[in-house]
C-alpha positions as CSV (number, residue, x, y, z in Angstrom):
1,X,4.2,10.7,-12.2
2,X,3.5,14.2,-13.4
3,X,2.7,17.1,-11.6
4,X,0.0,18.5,-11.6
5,X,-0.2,21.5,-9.2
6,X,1.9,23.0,-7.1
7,X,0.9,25.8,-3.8
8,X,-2.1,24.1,-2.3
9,X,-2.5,23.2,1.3
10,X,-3.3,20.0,2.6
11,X,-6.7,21.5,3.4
12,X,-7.1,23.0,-0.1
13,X,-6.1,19.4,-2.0
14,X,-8.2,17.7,0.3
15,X,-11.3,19.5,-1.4
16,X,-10.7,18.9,-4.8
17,X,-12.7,16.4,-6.8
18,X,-11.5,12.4,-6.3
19,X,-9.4,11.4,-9.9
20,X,-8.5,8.2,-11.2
21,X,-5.8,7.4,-11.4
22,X,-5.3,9.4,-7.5
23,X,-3.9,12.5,-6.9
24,X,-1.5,12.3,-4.1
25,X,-0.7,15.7,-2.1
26,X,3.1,15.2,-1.0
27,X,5.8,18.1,0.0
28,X,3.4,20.5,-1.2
29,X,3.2,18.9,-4.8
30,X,0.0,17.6,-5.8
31,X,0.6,14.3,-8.3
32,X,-1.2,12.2,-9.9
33,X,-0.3,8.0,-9.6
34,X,0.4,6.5,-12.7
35,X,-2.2,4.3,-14.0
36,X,-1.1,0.7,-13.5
37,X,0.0,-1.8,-15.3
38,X,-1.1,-5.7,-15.8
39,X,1.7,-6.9,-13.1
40,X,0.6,-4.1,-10.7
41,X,-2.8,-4.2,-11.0
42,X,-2.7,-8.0,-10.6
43,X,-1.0,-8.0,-7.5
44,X,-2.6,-5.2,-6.0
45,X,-6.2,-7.2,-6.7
46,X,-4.8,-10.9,-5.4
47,X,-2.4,-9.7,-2.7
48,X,-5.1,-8.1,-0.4
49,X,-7.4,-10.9,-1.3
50,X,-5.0,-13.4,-0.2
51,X,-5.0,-11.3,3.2
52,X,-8.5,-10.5,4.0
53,X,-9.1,-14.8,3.3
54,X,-6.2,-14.9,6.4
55,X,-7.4,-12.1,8.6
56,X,-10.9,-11.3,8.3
57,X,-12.3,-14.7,9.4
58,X,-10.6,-14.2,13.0
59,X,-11.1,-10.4,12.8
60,X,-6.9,-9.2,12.7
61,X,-7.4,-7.4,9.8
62,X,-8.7,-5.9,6.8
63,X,-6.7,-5.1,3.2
64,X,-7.5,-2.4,1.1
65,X,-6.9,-0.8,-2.1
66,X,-6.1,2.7,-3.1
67,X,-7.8,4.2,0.3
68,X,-6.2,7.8,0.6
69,X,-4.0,8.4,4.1
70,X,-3.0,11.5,5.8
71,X,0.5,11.7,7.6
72,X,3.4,13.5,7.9
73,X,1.4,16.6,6.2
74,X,0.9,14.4,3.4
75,X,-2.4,12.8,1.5
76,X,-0.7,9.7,0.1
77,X,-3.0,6.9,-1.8
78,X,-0.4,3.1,-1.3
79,X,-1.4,0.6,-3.8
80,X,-2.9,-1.3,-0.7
81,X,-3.2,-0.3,3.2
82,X,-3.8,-2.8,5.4
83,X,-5.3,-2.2,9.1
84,X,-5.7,-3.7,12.4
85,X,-8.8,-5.1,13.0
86,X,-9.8,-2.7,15.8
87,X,-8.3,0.4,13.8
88,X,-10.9,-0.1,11.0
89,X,-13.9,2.1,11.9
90,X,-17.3,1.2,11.8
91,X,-20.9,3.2,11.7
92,X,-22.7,2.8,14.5
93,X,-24.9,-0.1,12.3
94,X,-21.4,-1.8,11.7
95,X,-21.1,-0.9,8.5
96,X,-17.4,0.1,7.2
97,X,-17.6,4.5,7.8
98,X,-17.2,6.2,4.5
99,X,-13.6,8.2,4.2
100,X,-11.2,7.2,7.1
101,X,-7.9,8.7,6.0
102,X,-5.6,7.3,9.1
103,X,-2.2,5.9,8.2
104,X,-2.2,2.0,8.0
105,X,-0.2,-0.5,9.5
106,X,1.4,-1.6,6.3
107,X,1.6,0.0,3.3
108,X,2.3,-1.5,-0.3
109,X,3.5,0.6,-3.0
110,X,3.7,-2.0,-6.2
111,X,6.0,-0.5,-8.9
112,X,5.1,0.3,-12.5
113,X,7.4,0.4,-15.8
114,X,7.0,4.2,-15.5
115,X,7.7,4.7,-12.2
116,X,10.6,6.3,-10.8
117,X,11.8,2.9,-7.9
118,X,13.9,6.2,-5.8
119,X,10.5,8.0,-5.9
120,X,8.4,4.6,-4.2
121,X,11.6,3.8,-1.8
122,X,11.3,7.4,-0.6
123,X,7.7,7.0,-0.4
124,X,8.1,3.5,2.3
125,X,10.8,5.3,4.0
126,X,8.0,7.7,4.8
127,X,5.1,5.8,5.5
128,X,7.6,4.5,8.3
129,X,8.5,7.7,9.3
130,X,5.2,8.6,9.7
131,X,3.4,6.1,12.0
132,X,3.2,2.8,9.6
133,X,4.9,0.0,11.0
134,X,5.4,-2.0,7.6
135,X,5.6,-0.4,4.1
136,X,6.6,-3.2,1.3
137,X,7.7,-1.9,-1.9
138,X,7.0,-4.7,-4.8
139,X,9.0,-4.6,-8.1
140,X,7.2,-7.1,-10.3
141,X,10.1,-6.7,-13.2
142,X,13.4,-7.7,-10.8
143,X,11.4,-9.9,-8.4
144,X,12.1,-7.7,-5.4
145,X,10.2,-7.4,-2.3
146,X,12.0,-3.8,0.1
147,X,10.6,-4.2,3.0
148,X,10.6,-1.2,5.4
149,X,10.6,-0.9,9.0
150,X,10.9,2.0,11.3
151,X,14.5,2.9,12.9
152,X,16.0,2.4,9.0
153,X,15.7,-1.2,9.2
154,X,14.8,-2.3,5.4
155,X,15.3,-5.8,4.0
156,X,15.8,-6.9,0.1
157,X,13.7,-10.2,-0.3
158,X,13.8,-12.6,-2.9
159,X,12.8,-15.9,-3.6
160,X,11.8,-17.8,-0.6
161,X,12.9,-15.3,1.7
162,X,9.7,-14.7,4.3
163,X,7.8,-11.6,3.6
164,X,7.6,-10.8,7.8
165,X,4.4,-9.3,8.7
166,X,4.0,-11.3,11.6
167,X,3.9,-7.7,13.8
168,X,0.5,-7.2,12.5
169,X,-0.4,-10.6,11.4
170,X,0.8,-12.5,13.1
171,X,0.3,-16.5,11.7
172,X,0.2,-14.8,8.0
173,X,3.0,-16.9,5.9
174,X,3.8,-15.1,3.0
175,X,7.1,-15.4,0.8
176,X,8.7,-13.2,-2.1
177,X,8.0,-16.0,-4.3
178,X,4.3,-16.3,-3.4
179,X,4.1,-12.7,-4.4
180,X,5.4,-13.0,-7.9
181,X,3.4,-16.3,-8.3
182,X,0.3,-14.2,-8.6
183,X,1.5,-13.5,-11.9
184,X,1.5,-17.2,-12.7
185,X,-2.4,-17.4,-13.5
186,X,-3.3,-20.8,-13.1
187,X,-4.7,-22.7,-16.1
188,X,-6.6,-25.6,-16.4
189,X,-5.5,-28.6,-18.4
């Protein structure tokens, strides 16, 4: 991730033009997210697919990708956001409001070869800080699932160690293992 500017205000970065990949506005540093990778990108598609097919049917949540948040003084872009269903905010026809930049209630930050892992853990520790109640960093290389909490409480999960989101969805099973099998395309014949 290189930086790209340094001595802008929140209010300043949050006028400057939208850039793929993201800029992300953190300590004062504006940065721009590295652009990802096949692993990455793959689970940051299927993942919030697999949880809008669980969620959205009995309206507990909605999963998106790279959808800017404000917290802590920071404008940070996670690889997915997921939100309570009432938290989502709708026009007043019901359709989905344009820019809503509120912290969600789990964040996923999904590594990439060039990606410093201290940089993404310090990342999740402050999504938590900062009002998310889940933040889930995903190392597609070692297999790895950290999964944040606030008060400190982080758990290593491998395998088919549960991937507990039941806090905000509650019902949702989810594994490391079913994680990593997104990566296992499956092929007919």
């Amino acid at each position: 991730m290189a930086i790209v500017q340094e001595g802008l205000t929140l209010e300043d970065f949050l006028k400057l033009p939208e850039e793929k990949p993201a800029l992300e506005f953190h300590y004062g540093r504006v940065t721009q997210k590295v652009a990802p990778q096949i692993h990455h990108s793959r689970i940051q598609s299927k993942l919030p697919e697999r949880v809008n097919s669980f969620a959205e049917p009995c309206q507990l949540a909605m999963a998106f990708t790279e959808m800017r948040t404000i917290l802590g003084g920071s404008a940070l872009v996670p690889d997915v956001s997921v939100y309570r269903w009432e938290r989502v905010p709708l026009t007043e026809d019901g359709e989905l409001v344009r820019r809503f930049e509120e912290p969600p209630d789990i964040a996923i930050e999904i590594t990439s070869p060039e990606q410093s892992v201290t940089s993404l853990v310090a990342k999740c520790l402050f999504h938590v800080q900062h009002g998310v109640e889940i933040a889930l960093l995903v190392d597609p290389d070692d297999k790895l699932i950290l999964l944040f909490r606030p008060g400190g409480t982080t758990r290593a999960l491998r395998g088919a160690d549960n991937v507990d989101l039941s806090s905000v969805l509650p019902g949702f099973e989810l594994t490391a293992q079913d994680v990593f099998e997104l990566l296992r395309p499956k092929r007919k014949g």
